[in-house]
KEMIRO-36573 format. One record per residue: residue number from 1; chain; x, y negated, z of N, C-alpha, C in turn. Coordinates in nm, 3 decimals. Layout:
BEGIN
<seq:NUM&mol:A&n_east:X&n_north:Y&n_up:Z&ca_east:X&ca_north:Y&ca_up:Z&c_east:X&c_north:Y&c_up:Z>
...
//
This chain:
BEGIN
<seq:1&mol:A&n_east:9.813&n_north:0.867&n_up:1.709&ca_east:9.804&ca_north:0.888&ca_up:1.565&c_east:9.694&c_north:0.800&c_up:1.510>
<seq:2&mol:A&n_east:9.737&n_north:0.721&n_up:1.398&ca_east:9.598&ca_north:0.677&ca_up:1.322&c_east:9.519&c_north:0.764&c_up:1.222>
<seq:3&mol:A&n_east:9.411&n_north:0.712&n_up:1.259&ca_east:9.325&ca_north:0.820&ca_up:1.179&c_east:9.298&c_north:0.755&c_up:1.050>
<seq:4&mol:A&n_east:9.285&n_north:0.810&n_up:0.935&ca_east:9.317&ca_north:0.809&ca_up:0.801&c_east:9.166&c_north:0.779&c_up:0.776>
<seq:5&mol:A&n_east:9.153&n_north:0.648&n_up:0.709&ca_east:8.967&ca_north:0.667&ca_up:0.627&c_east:8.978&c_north:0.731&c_up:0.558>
<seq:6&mol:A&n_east:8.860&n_north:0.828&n_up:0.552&ca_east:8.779&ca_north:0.914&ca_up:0.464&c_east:8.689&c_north:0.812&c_up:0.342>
<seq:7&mol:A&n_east:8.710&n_north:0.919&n_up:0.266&ca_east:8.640&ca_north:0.807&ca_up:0.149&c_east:8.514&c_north:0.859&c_up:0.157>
<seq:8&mol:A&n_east:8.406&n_north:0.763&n_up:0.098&ca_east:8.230&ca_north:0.874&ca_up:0.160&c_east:8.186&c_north:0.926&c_up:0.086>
<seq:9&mol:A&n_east:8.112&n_north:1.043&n_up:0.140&ca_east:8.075&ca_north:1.123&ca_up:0.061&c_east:8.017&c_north:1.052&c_up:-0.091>
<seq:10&mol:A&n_east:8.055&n_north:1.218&n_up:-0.182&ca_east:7.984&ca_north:1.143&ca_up:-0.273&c_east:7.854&c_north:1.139&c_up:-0.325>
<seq:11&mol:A&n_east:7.792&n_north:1.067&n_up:-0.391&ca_east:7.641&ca_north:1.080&ca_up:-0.363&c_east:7.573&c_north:1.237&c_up:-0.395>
<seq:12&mol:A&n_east:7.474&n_north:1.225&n_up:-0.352&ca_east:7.414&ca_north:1.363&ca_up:-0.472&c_east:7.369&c_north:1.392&c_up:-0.590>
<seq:13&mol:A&n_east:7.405&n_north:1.463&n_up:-0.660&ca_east:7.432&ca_north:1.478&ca_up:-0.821&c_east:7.270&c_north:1.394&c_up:-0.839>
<seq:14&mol:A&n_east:7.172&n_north:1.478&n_up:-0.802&ca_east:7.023&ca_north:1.387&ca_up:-0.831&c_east:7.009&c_north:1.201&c_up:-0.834>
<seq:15&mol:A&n_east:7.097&n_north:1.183&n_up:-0.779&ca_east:7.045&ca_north:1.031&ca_up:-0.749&c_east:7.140&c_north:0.989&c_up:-0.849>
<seq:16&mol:A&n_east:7.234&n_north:1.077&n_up:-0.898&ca_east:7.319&ca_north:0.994&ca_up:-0.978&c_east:7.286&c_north:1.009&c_up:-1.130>
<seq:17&mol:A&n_east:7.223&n_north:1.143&n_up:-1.117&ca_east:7.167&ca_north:1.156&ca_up:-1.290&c_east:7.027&c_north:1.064&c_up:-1.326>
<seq:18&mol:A&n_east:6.949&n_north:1.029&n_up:-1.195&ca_east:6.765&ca_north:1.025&ca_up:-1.228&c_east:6.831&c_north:0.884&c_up:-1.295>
<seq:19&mol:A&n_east:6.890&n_north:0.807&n_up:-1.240&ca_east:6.824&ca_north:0.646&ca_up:-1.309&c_east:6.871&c_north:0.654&c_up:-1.418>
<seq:20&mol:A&n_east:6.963&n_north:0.739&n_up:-1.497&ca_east:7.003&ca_north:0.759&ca_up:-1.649&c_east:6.927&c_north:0.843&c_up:-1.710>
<seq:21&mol:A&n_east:6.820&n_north:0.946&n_up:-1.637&ca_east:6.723&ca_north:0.999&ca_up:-1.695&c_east:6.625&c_north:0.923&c_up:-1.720>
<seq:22&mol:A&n_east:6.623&n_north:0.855&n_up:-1.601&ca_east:6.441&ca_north:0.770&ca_up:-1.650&c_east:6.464&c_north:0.628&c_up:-1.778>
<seq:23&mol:A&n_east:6.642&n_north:0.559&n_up:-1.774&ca_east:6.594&ca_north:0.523&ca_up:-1.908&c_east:6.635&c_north:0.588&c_up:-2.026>
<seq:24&mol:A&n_east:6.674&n_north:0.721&n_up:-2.035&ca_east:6.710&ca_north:0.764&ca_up:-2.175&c_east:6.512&c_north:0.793&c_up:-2.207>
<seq:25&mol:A&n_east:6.437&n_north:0.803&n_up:-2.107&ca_east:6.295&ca_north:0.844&ca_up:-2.130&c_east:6.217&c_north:0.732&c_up:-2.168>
<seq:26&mol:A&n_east:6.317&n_north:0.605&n_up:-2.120&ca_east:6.236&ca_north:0.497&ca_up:-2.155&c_east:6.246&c_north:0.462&c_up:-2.309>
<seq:27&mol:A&n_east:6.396&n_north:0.471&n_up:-2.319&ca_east:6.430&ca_north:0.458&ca_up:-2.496&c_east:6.385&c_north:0.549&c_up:-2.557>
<seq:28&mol:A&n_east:6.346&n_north:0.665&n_up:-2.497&ca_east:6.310&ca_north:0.746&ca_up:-2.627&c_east:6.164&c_north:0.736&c_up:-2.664>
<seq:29&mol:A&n_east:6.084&n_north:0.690&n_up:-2.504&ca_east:5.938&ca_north:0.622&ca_up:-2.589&c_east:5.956&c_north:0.521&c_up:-2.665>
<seq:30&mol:A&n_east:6.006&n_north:0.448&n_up:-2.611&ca_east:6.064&ca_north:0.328&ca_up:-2.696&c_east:6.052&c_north:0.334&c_up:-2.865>
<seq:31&mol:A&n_east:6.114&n_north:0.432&n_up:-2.908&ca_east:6.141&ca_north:0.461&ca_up:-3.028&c_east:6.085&c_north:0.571&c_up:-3.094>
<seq:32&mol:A&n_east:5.944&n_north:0.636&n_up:-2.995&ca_east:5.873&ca_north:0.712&ca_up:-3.084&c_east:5.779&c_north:0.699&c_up:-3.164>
<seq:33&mol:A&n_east:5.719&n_north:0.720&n_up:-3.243&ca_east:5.694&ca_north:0.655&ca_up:-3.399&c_east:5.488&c_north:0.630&c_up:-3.336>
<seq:34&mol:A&n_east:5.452&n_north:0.724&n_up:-3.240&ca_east:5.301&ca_north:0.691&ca_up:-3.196&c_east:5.296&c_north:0.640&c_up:-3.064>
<seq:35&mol:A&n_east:5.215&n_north:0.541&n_up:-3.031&ca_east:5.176&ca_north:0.510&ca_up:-2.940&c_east:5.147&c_north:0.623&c_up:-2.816>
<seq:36&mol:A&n_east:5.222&n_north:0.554&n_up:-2.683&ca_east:5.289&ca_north:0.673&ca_up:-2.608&c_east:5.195&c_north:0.582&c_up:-2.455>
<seq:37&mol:A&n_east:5.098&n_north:0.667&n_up:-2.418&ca_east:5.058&ca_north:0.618&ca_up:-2.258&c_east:5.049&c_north:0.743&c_up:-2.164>
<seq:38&mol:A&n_east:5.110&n_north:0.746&n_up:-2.059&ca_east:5.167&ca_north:0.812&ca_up:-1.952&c_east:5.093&c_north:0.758&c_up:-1.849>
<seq:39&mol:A&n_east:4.976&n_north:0.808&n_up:-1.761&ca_east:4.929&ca_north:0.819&ca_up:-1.638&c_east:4.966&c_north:0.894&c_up:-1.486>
<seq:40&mol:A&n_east:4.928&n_north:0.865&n_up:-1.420&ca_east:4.958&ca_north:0.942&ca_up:-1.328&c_east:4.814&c_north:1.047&c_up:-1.261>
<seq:41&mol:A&n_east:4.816&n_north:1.067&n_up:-1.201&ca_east:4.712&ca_north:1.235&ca_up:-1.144&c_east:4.582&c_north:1.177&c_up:-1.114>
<seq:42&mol:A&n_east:4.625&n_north:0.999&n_up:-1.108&ca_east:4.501&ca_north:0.917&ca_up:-1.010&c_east:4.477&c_north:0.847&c_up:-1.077>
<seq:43&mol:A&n_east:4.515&n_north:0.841&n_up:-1.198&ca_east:4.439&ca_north:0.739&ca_up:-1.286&c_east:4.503&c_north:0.596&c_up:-1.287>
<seq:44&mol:A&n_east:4.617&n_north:0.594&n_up:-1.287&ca_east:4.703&ca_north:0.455&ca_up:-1.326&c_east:4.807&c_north:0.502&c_up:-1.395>
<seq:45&mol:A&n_east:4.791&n_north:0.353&n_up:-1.510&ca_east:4.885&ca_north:0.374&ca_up:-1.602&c_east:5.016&c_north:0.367&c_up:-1.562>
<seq:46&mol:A&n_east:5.102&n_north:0.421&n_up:-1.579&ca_east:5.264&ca_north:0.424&ca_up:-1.557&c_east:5.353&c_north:0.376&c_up:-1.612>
<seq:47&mol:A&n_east:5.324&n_north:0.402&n_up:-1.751&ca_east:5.396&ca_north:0.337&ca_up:-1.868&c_east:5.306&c_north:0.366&c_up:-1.986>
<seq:48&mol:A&n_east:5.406&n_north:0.256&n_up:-2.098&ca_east:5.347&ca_north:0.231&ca_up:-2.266&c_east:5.420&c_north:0.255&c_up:-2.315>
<seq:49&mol:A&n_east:5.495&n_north:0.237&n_up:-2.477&ca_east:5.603&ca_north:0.244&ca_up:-2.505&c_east:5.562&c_north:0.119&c_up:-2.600>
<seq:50&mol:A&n_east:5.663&n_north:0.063&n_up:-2.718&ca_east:5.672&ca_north:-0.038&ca_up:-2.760&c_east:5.531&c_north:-0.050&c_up:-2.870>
<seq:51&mol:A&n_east:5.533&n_north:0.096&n_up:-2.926&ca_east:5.411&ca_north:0.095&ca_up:-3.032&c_east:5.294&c_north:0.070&c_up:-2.961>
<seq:52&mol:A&n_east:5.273&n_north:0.147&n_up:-2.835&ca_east:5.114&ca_north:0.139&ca_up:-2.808&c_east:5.117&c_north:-0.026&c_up:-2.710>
<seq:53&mol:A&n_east:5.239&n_north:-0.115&n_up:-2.721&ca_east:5.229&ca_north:-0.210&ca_up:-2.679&c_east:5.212&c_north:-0.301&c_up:-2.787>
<seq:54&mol:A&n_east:5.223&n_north:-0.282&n_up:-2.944&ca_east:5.214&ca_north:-0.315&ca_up:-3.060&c_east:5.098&c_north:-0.283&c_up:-3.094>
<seq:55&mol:A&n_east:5.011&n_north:-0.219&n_up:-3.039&ca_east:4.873&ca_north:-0.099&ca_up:-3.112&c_east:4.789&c_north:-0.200&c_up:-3.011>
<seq:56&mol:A&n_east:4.807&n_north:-0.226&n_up:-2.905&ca_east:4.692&ca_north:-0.355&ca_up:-2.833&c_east:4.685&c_north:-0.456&c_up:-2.802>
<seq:57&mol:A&n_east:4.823&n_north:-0.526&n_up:-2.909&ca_east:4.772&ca_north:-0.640&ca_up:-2.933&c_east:4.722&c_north:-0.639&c_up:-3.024>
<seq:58&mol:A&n_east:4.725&n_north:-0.526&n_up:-3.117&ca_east:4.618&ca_north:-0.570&ca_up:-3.273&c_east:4.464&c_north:-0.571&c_up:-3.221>
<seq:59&mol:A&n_east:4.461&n_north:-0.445&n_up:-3.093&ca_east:4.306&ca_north:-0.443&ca_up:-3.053&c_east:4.247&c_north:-0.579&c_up:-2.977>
<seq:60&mol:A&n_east:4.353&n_north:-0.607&n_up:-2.879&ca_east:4.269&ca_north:-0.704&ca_up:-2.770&c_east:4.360&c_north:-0.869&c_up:-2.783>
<seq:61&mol:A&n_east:4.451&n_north:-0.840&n_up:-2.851&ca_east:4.560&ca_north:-0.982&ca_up:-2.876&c_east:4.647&c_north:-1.026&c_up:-2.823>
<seq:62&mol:A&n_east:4.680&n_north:-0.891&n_up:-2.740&ca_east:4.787&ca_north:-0.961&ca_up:-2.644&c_east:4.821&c_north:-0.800&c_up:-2.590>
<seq:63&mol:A&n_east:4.977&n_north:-0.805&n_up:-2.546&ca_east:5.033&ca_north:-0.705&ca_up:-2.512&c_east:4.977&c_north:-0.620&c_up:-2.362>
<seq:64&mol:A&n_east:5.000&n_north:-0.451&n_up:-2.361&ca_east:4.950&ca_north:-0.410&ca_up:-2.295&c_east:5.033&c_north:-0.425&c_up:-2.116>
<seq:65&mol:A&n_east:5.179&n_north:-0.421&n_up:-2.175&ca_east:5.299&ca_north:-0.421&ca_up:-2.041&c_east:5.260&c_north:-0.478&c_up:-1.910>
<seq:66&mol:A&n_east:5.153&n_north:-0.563&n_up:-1.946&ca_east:5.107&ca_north:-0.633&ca_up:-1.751&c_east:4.992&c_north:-0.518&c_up:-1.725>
<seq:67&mol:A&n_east:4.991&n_north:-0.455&n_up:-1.755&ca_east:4.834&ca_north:-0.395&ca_up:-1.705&c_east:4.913&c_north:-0.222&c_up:-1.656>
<seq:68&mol:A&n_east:5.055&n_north:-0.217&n_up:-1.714&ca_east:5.097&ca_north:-0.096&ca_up:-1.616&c_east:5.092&c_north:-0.079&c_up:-1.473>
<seq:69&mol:A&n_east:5.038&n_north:-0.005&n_up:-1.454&ca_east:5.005&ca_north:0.051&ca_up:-1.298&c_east:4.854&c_north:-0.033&c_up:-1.246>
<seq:70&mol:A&n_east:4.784&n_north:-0.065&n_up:-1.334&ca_east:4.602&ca_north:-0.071&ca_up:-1.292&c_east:4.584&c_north:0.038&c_up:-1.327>
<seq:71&mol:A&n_east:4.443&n_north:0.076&n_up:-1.267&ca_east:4.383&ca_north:0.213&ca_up:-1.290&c_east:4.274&c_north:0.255&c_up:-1.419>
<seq:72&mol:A&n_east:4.274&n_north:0.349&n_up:-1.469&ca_east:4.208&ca_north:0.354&ca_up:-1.568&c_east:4.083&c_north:0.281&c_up:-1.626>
<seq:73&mol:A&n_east:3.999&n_north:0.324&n_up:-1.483&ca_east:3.880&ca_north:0.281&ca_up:-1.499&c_east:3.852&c_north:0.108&c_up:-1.488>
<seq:74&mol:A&n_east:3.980&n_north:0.016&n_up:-1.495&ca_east:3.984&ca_north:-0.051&ca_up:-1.491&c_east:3.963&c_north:-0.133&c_up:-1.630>
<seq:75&mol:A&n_east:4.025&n_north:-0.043&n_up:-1.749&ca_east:4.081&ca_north:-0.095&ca_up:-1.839&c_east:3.996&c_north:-0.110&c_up:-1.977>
<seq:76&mol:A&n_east:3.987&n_north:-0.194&n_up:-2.016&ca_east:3.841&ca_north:-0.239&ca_up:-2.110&c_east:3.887&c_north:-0.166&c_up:-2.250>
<seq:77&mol:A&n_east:3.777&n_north:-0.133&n_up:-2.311&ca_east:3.780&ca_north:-0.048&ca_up:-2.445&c_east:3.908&c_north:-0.108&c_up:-2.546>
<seq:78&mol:A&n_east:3.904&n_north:-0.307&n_up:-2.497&ca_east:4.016&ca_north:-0.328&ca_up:-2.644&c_east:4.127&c_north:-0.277&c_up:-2.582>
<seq:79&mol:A&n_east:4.122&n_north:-0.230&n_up:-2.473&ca_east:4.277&ca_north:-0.192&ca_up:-2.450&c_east:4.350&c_north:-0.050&c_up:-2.468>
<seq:80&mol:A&n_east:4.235&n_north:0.028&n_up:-2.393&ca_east:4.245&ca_north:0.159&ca_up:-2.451&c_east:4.091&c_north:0.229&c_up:-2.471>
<seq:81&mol:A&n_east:4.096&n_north:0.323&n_up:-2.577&ca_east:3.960&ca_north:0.365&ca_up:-2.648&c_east:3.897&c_north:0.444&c_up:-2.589>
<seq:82&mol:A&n_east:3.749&n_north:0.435&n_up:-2.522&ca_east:3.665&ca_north:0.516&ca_up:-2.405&c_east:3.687&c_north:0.651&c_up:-2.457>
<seq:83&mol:A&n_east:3.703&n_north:0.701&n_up:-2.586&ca_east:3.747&ca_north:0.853&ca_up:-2.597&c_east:3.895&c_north:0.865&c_up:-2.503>
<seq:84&mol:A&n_east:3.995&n_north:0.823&n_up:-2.497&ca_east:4.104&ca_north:0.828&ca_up:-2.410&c_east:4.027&c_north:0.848&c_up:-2.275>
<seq:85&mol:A&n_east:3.985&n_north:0.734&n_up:-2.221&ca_east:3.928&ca_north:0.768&ca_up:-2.081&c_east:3.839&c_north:0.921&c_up:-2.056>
<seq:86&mol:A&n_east:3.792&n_north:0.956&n_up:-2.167&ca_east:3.704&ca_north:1.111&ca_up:-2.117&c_east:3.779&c_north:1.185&c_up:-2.149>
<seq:87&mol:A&n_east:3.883&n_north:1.172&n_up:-2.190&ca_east:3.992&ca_north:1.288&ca_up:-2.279&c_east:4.120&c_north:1.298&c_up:-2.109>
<seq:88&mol:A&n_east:4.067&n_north:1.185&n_up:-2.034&ca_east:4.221&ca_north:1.207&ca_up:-1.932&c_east:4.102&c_north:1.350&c_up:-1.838>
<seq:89&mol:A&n_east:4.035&n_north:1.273&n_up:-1.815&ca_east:3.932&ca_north:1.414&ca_up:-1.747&c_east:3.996&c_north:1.569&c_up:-1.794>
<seq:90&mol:A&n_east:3.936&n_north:1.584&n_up:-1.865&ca_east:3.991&ca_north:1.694&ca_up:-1.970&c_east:4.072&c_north:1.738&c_up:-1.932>
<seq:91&mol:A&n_east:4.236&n_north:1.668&n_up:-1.919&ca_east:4.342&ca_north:1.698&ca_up:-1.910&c_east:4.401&c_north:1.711&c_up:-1.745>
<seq:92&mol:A&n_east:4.298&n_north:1.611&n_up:-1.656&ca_east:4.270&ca_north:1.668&ca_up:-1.555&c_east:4.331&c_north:1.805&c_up:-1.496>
<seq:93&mol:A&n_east:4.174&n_north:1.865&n_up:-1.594&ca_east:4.182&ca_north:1.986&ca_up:-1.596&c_east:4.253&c_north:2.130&c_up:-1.642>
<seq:94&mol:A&n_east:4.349&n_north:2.036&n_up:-1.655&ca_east:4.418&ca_north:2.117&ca_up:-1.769&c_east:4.396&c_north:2.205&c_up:-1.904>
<seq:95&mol:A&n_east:4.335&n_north:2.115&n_up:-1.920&ca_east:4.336&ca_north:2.102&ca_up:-2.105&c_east:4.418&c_north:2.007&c_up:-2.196>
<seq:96&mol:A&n_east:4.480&n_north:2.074&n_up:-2.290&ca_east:4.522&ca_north:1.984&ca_up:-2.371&c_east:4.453&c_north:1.956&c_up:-2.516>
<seq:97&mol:A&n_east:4.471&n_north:1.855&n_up:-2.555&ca_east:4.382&ca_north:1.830&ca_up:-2.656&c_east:4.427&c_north:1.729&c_up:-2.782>
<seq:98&mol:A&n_east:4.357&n_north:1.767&n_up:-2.915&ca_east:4.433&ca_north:1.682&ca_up:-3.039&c_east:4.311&c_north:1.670&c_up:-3.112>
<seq:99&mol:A&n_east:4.270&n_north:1.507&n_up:-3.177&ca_east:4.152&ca_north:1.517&ca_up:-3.260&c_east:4.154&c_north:1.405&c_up:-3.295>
<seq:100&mol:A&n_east:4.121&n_north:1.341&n_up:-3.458&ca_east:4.153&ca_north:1.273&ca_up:-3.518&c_east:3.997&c_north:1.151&c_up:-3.464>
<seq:101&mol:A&n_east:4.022&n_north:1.052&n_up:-3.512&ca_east:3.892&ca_north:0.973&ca_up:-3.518&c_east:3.958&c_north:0.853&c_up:-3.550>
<seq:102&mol:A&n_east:3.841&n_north:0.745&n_up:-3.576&ca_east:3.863&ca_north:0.597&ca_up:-3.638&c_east:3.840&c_north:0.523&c_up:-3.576>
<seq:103&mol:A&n_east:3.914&n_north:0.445&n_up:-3.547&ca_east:3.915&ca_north:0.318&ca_up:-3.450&c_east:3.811&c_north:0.190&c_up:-3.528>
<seq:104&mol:A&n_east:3.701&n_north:0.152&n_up:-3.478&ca_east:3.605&ca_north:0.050&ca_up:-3.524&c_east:3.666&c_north:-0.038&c_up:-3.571>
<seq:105&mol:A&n_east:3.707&n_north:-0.140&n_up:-3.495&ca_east:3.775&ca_north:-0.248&ca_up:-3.485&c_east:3.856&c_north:-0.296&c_up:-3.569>
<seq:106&mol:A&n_east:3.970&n_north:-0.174&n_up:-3.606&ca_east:4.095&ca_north:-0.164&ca_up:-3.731&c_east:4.015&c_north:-0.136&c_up:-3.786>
<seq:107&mol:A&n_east:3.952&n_north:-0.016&n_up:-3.815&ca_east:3.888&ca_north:0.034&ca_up:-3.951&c_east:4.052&c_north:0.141&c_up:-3.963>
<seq:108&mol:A&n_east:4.125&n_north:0.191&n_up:-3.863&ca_east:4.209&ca_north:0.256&ca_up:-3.886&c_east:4.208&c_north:0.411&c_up:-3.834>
<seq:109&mol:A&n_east:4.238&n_north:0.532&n_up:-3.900&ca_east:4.218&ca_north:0.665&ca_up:-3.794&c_east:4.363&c_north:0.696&c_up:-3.757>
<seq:110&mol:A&n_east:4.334&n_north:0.722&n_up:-3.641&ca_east:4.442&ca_north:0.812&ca_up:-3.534&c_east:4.426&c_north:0.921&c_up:-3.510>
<seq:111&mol:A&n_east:4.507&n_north:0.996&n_up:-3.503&ca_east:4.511&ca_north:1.107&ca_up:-3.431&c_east:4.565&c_north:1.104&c_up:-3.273>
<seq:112&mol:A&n_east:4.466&n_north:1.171&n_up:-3.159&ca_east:4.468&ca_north:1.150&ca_up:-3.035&c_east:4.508&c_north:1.263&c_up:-2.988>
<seq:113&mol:A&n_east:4.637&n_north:1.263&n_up:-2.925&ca_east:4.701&ca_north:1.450&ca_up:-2.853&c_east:4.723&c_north:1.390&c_up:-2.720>
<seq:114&mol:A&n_east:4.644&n_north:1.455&n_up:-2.639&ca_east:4.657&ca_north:1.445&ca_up:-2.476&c_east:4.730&c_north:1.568&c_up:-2.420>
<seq:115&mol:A&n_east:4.785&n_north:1.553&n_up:-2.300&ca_east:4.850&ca_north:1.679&ca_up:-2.264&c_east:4.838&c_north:1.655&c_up:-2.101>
<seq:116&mol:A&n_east:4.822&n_north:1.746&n_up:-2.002&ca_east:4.853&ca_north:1.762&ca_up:-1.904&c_east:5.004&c_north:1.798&c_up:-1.880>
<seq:117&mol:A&n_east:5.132&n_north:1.730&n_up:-1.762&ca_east:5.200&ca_north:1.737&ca_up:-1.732&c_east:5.207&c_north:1.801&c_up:-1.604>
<seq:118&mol:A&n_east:5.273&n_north:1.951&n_up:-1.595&ca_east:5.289&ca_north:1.969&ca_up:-1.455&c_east:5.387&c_north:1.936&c_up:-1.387>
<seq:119&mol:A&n_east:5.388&n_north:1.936&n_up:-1.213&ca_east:5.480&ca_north:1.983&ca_up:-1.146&c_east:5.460&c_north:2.070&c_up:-1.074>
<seq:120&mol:A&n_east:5.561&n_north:2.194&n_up:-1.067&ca_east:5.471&ca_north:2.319&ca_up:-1.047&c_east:5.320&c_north:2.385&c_up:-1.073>
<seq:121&mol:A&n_east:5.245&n_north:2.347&n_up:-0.999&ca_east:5.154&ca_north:2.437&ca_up:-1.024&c_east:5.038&c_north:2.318&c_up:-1.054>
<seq:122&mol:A&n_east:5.107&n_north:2.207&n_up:-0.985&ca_east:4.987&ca_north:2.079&ca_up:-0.994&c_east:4.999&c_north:1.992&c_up:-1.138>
<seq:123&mol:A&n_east:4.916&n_north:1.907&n_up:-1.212&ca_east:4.927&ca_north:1.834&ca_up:-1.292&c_east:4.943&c_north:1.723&c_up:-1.240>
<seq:124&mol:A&n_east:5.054&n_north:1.625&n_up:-1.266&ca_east:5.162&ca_north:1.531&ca_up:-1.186&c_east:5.112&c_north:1.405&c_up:-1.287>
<seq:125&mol:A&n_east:5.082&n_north:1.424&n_up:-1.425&ca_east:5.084&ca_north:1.315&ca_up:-1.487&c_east:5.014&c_north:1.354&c_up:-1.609>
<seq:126&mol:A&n_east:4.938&n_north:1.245&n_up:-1.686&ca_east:4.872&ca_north:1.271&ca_up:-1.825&c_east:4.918&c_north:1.222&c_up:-1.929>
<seq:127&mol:A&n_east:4.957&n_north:1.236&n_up:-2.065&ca_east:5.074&ca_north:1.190&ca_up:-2.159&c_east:4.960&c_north:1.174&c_up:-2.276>
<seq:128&mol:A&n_east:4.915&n_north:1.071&n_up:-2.326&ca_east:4.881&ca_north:1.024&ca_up:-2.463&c_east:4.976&c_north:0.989&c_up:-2.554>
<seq:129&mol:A&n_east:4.932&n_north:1.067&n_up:-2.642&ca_east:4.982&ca_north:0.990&ca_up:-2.786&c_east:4.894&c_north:0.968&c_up:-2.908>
<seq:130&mol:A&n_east:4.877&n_north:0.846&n_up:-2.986&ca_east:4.827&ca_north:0.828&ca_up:-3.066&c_east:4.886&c_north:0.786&c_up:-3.197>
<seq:131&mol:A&n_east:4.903&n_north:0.850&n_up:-3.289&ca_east:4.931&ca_north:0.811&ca_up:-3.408&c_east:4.835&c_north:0.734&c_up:-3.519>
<seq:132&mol:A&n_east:4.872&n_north:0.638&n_up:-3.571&ca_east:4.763&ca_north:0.604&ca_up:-3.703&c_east:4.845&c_north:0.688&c_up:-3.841>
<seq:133&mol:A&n_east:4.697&n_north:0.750&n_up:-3.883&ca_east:4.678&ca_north:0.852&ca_up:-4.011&c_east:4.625&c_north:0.793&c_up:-4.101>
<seq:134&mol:A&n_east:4.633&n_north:0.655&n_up:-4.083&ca_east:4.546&ca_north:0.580&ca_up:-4.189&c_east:4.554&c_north:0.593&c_up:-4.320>
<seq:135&mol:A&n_east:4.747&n_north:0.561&n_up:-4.342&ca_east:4.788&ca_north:0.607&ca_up:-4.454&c_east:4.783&c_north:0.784&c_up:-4.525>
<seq:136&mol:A&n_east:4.764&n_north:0.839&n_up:-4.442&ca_east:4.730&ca_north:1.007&ca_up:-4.485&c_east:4.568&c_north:0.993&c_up:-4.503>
<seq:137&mol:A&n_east:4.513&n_north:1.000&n_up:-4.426&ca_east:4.377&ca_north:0.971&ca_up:-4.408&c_east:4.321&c_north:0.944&c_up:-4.558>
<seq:138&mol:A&n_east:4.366&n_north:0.830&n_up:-4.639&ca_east:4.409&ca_north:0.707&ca_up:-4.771&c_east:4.418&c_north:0.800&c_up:-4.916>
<seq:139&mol:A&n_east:4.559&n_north:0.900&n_up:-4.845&ca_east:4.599&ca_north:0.964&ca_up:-4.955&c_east:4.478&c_north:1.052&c_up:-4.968>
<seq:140&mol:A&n_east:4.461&n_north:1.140&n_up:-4.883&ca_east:4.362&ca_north:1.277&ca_up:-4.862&c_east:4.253&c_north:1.236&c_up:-4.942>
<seq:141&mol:A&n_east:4.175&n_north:1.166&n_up:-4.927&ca_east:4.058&ca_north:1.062&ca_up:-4.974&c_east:4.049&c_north:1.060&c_up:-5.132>
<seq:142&mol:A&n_east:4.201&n_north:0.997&n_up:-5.165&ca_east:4.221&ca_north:0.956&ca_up:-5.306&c_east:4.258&c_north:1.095&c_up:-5.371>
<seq:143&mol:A&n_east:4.303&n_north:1.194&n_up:-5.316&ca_east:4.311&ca_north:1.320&ca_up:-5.393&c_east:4.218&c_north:1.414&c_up:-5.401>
<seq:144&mol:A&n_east:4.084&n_north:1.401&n_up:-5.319&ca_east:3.976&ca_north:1.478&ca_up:-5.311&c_east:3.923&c_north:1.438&c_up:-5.478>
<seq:145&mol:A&n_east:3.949&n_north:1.282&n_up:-5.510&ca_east:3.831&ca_north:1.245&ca_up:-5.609&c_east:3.857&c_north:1.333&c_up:-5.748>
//
């Protein structure tokens, strides 16, 4: 008797969903309206998204995308703002955190929301976002007078 090929197994549902998960995650930083930086537990960057790759070249003049995956303490103030670096601590620890301040340089304010990411019980990754409030910031100002 000949034996009949089997067709092979088929993969496992995980391997077939992750690489369409990780870029619907990529487009959706992609297209979120604040500057988006994602670390990992050890202090390297992971990813940017297009704004906060737009947000340092206004600071340092040139895009942030080569410097994914150096480590924090690597990374000079025009690139990201030494409040970020004491704010990943923080989140470390699991704290999350949101607080406005003004960037020197622009002369522009952001608002800074850090978050700790778990997996299970551990914090797996640290998630920045920064928005500019400049234009609110502007209005608020002009309606106090």
């Amino acid at each position: 008797a000949q034996a009949q090929a089997q067709a092979p197994p088929a993969p496992p549902l995980a391997s077939a969903v992750a690489p369409r998960a990780v870029g619907f995650f990529h487009d959706t930083l992609d297209h979120f309206p604040a500057a988006v930086y994602v670390l990992d537990d050890s202090g390297r960057l992971l990813t940017v998204n297009e704004e906060a790759q737009r947000l340092s070249t206004l600071l340092a003049g040139e895009p942030l995308a080569h410097l994914e995956g150096r480590w924090l303490a690597e990374l000079d103030e025009a690139w990201l703002p030494d409040s970020m670096k004491a704010r990943y601590q923080q989140a470390l620890q699991g704290q999350s955190l949101s607080f406005e301040y003004k960037e020197q340089k622009l002369g522009a304010h952001f608002y800074l929301s850090v978050a700790p990411v778990y997996d299970g019980p551990a914090i797996e990754k640290v998630f920045f976002t920064l928005q500019d409030v400049t234009a609110r910031q502007a209005a608020e100002s002009l309606a106090q007078r």
